[in-house]
VEXKOL-355706 format. One record per residue (C-alpha): x, y, z; residue in three letters. Coordinates in Angstrom, 2 decimals. Each point is the difference from the previous one (the first is absolute). Layout:
<nodes>
node px = X | py = Y | pz = Z | residuo = ALA .
...
</nodes>
This chain:
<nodes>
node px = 0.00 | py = 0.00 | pz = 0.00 | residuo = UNK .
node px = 1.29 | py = 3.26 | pz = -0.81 | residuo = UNK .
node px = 1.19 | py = 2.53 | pz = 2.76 | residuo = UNK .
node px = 1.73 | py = 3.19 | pz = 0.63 | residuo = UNK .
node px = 0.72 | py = 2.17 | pz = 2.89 | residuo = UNK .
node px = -3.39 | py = 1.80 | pz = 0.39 | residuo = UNK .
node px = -1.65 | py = -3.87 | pz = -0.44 | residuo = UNK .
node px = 2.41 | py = -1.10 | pz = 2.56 | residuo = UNK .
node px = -1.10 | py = 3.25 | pz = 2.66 | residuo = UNK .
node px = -3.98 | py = -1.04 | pz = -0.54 | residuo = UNK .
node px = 0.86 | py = -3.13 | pz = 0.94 | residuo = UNK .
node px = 2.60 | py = 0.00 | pz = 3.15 | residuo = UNK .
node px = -2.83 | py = 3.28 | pz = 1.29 | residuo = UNK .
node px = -1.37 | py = -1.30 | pz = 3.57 | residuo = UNK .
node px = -2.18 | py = 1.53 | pz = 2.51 | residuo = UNK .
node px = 2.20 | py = 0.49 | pz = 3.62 | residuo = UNK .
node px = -1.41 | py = 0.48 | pz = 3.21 | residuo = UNK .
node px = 3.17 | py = 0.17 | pz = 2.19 | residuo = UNK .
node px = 2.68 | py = 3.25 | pz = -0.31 | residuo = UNK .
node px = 2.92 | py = 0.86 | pz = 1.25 | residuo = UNK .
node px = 0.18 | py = 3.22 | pz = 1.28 | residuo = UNK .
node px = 2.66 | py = 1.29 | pz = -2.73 | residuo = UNK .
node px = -1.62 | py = 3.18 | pz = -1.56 | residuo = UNK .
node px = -0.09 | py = -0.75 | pz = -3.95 | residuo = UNK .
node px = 2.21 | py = 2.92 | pz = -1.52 | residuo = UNK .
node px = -2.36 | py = 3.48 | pz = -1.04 | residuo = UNK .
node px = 1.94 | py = -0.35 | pz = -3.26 | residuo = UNK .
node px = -1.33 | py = -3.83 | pz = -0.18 | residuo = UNK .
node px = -3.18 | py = 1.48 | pz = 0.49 | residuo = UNK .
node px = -0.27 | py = 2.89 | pz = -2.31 | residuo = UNK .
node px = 0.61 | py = -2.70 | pz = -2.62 | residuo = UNK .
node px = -2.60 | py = -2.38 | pz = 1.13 | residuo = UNK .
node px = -2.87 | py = 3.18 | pz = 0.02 | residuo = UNK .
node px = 1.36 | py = 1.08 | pz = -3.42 | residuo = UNK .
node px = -0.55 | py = -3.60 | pz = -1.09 | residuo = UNK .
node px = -3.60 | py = 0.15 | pz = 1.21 | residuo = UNK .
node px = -0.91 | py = 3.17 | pz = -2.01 | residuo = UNK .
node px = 0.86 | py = -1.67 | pz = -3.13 | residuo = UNK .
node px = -2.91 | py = -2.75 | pz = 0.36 | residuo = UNK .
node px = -2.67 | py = -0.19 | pz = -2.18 | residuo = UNK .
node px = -2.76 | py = 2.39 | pz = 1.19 | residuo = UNK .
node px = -3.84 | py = 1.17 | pz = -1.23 | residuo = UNK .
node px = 0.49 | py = 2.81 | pz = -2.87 | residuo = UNK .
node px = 3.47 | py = 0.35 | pz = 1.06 | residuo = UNK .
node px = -1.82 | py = 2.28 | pz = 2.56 | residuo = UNK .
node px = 2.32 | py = -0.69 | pz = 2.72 | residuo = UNK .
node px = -2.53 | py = 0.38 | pz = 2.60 | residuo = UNK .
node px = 1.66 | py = -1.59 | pz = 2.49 | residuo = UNK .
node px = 2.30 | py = 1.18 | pz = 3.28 | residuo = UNK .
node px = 3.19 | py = -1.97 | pz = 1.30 | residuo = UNK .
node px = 0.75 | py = 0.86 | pz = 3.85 | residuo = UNK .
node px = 2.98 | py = -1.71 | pz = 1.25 | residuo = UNK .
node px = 0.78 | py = -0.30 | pz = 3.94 | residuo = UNK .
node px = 3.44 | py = -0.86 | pz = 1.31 | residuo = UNK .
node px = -0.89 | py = 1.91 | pz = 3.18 | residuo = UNK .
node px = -0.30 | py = -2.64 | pz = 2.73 | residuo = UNK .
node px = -1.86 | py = 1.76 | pz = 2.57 | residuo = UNK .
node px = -2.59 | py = 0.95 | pz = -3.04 | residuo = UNK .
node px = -0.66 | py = -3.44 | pz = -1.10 | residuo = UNK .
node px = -0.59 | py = -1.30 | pz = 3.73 | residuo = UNK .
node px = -2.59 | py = 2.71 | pz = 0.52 | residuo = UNK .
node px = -1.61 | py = -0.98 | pz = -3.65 | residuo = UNK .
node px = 0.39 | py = -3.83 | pz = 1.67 | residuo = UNK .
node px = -1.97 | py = 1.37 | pz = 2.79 | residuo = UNK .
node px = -2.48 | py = 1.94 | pz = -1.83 | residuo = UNK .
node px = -1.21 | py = -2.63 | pz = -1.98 | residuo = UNK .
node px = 0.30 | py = -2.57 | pz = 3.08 | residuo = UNK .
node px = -2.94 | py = 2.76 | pz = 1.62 | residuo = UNK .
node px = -1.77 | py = -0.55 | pz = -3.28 | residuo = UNK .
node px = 0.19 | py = -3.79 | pz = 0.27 | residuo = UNK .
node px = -0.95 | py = 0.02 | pz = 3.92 | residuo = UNK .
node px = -3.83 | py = 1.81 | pz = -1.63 | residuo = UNK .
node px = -0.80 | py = -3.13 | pz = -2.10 | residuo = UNK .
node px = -2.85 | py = -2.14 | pz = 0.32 | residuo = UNK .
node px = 2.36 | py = -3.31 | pz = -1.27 | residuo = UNK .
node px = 1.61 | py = -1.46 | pz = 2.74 | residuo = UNK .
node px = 3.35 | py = -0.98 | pz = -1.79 | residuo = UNK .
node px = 0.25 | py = 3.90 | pz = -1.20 | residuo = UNK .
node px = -1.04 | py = 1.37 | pz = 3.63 | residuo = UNK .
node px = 2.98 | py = -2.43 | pz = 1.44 | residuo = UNK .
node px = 2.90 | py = 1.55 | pz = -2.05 | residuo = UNK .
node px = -1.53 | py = 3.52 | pz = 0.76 | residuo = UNK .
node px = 0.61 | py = -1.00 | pz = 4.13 | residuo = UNK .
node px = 3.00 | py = -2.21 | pz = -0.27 | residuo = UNK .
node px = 3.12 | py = 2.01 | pz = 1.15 | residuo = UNK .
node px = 2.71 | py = -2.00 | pz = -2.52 | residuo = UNK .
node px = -1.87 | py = 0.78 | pz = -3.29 | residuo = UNK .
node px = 1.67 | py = 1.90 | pz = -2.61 | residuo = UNK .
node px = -1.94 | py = -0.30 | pz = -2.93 | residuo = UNK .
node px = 3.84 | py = 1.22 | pz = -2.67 | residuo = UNK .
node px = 1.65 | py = -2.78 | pz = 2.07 | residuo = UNK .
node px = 2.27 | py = 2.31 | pz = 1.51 | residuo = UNK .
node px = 1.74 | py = 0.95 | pz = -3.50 | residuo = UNK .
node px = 2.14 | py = 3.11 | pz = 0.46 | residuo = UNK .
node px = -2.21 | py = 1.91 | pz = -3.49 | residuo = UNK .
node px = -3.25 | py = -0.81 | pz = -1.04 | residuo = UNK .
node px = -1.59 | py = 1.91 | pz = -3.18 | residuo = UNK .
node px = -3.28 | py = 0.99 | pz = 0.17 | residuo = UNK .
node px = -1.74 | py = 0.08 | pz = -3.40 | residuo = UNK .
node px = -3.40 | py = 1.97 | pz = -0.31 | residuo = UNK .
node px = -2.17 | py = 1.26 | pz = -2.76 | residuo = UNK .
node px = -2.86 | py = 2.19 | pz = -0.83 | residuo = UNK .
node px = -3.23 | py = -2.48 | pz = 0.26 | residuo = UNK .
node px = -1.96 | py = 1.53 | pz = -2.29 | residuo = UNK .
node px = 2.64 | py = -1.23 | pz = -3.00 | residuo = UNK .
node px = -1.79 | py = -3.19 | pz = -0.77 | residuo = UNK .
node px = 3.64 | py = -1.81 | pz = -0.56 | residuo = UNK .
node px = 1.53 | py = 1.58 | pz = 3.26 | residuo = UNK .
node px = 0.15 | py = -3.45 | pz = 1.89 | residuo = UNK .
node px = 1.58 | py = -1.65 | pz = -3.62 | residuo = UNK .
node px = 2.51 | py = 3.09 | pz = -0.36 | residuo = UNK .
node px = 1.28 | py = -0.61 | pz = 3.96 | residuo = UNK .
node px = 0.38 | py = -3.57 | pz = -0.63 | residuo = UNK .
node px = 2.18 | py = -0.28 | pz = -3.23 | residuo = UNK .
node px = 1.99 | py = 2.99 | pz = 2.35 | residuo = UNK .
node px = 0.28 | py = -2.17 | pz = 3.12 | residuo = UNK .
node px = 1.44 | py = -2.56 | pz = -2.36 | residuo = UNK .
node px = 2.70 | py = 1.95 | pz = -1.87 | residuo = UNK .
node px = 0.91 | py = 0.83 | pz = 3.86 | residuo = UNK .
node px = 0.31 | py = -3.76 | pz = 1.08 | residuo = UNK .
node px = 1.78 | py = -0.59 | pz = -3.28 | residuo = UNK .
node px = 2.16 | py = 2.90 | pz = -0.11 | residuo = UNK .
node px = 0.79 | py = -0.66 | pz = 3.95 | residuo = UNK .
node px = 0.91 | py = -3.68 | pz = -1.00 | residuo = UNK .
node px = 2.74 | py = 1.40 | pz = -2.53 | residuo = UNK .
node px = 1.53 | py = 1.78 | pz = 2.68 | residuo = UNK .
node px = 0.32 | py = -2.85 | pz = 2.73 | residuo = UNK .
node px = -2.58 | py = 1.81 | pz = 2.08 | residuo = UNK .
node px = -3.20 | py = -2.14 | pz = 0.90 | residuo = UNK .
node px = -3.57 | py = 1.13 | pz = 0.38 | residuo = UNK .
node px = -3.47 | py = -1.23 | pz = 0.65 | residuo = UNK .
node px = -3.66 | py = 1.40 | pz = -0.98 | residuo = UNK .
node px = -1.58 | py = 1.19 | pz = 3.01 | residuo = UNK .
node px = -3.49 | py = 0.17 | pz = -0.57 | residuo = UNK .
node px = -1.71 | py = 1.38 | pz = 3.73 | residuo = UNK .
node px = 0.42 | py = 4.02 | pz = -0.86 | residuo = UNK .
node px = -2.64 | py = -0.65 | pz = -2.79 | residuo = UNK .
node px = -2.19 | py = -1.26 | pz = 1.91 | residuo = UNK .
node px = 0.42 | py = 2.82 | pz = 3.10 | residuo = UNK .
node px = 0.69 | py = 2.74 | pz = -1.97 | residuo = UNK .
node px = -3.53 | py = 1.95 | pz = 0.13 | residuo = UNK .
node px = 0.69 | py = -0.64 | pz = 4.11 | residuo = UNK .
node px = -0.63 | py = 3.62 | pz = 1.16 | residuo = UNK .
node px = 3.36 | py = -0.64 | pz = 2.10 | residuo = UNK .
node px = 2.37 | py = -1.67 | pz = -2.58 | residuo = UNK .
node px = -1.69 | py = 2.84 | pz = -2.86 | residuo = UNK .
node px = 1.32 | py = 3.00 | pz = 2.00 | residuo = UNK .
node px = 3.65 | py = -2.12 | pz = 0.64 | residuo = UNK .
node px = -0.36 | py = -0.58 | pz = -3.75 | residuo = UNK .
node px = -0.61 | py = 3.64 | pz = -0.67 | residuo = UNK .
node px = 2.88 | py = 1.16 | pz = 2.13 | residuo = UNK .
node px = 2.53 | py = -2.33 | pz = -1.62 | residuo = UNK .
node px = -0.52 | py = 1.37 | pz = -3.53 | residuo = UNK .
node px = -2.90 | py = -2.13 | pz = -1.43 | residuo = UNK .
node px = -2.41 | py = 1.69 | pz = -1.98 | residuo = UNK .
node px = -3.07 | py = 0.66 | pz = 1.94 | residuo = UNK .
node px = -2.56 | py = -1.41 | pz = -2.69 | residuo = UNK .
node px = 2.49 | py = -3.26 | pz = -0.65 | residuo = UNK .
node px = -1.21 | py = -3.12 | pz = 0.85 | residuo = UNK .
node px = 3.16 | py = -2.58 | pz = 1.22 | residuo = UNK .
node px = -0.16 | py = -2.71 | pz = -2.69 | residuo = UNK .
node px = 2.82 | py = -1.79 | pz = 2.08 | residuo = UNK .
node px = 3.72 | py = 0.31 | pz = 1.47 | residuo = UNK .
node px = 3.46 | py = -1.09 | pz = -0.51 | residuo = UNK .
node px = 2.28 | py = -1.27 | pz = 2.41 | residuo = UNK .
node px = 3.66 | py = 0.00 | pz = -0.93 | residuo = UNK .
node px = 2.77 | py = -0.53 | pz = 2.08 | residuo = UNK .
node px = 2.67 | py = -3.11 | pz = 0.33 | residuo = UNK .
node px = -1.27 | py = -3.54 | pz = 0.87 | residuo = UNK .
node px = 0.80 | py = -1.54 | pz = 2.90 | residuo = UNK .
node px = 2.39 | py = -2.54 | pz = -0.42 | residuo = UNK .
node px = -1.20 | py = -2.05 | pz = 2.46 | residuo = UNK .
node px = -3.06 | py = 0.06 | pz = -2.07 | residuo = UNK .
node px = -0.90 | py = -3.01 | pz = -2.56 | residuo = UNK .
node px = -1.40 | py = 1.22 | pz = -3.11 | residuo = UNK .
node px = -2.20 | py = -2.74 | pz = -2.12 | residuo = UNK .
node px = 0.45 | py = -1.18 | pz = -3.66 | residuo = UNK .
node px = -2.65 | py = 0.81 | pz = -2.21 | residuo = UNK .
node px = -2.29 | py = -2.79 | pz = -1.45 | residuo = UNK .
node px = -2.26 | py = 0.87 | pz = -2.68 | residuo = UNK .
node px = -3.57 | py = -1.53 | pz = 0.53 | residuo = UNK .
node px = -0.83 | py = -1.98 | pz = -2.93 | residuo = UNK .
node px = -2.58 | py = 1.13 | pz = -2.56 | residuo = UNK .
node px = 0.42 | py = 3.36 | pz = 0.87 | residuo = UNK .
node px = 1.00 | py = 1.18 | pz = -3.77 | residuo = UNK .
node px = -1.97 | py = -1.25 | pz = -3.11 | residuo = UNK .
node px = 1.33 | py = 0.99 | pz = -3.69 | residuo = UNK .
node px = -2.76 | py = -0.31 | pz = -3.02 | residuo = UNK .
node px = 1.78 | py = 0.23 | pz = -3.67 | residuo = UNK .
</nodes>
């Protein structure tokens, strides 16, 4: 089968949960944004908004945040992350990227994810690791985590579509092969 080194990037890509504490470099990062504002996107609109934390004591107050909007919910598995004390929600990466968009784009949540992906691929490149972290989306209209949201730089009428984290994995950490579920892809000539 044929390969290259972008083929070769896709493939070795995993989702981490475990980080060292090493800060990924803000030149590493500049790199991995720009590689996110070159994904495909609705009418080349470029509606979206990239806010990147490396700020330590911001991300555990956007940890707690969305733990109060967690502790609200009516589904007990939700309500227990929202009151347990050790949830962090990025894993405890040193940067996570939050990627919003304006809702009323009918493609916003299509435009953040081929983003999100040129991050995790573009991350990959550079030895850094990275995860989707999905809980801001679903918190994000929070009155709480909307005013942190607003204060960090995120566009008041942007809804979160999802988050980055990027840092180094743990090497203590074992990270899974990939197995392709059969019958997933079907080609008609």
């Amino acid at each position: 089968m044929k390969t290259n080194a972008v083929l070769e990037n896709i493939k070795a890509r995993r989702s981490v949960r475990a980080y060292t504490s090493e800060q990924i470099a803000r030149e590493d990062l500049q790199v991995i944004l720009e590689a996110a504002t070159y994904a495909p996107n609705g009418m080349h609109l470029e509606t979206w908004h990239f806010t990147a934390i490396r700020n330590a004591d911001k991300l555990v107050e956007l940890n707690d945040r969305i733990k109060g909007a967690f502790a609200k919910s009516d589904e007990p598995r939700i309500k227990e992350r929202g009151q347990s004390q050790t949830y962090c929600c990025y894993y405890h990466a040193p940067t996570v990227v939050i990627v919003s968009n304006d809702p009323t784009q009918w493609w916003a949540a299509m435009d953040c994810a081929c983003a999100i992906e040129n991050l995790f691929l573009a991350a990959r490149s550079l030895g850094i690791a990275s995860c989707w972290v999905n809980q801001l989306g679903t918190t994000c209209d929070d009155p709480q985590v909307r005013e942190y949201l607003t204060s960090l730089g995120v566009p008041e009428g942007h809804r979160v579509y999802g988050c980055v984290a990027l840092g180094y994995a743990d090497p203590q950490t074992l990270i899974k092969m990939k197995t392709v579920k059969a019958g997933t892809v079907t080609i008609i000539d």
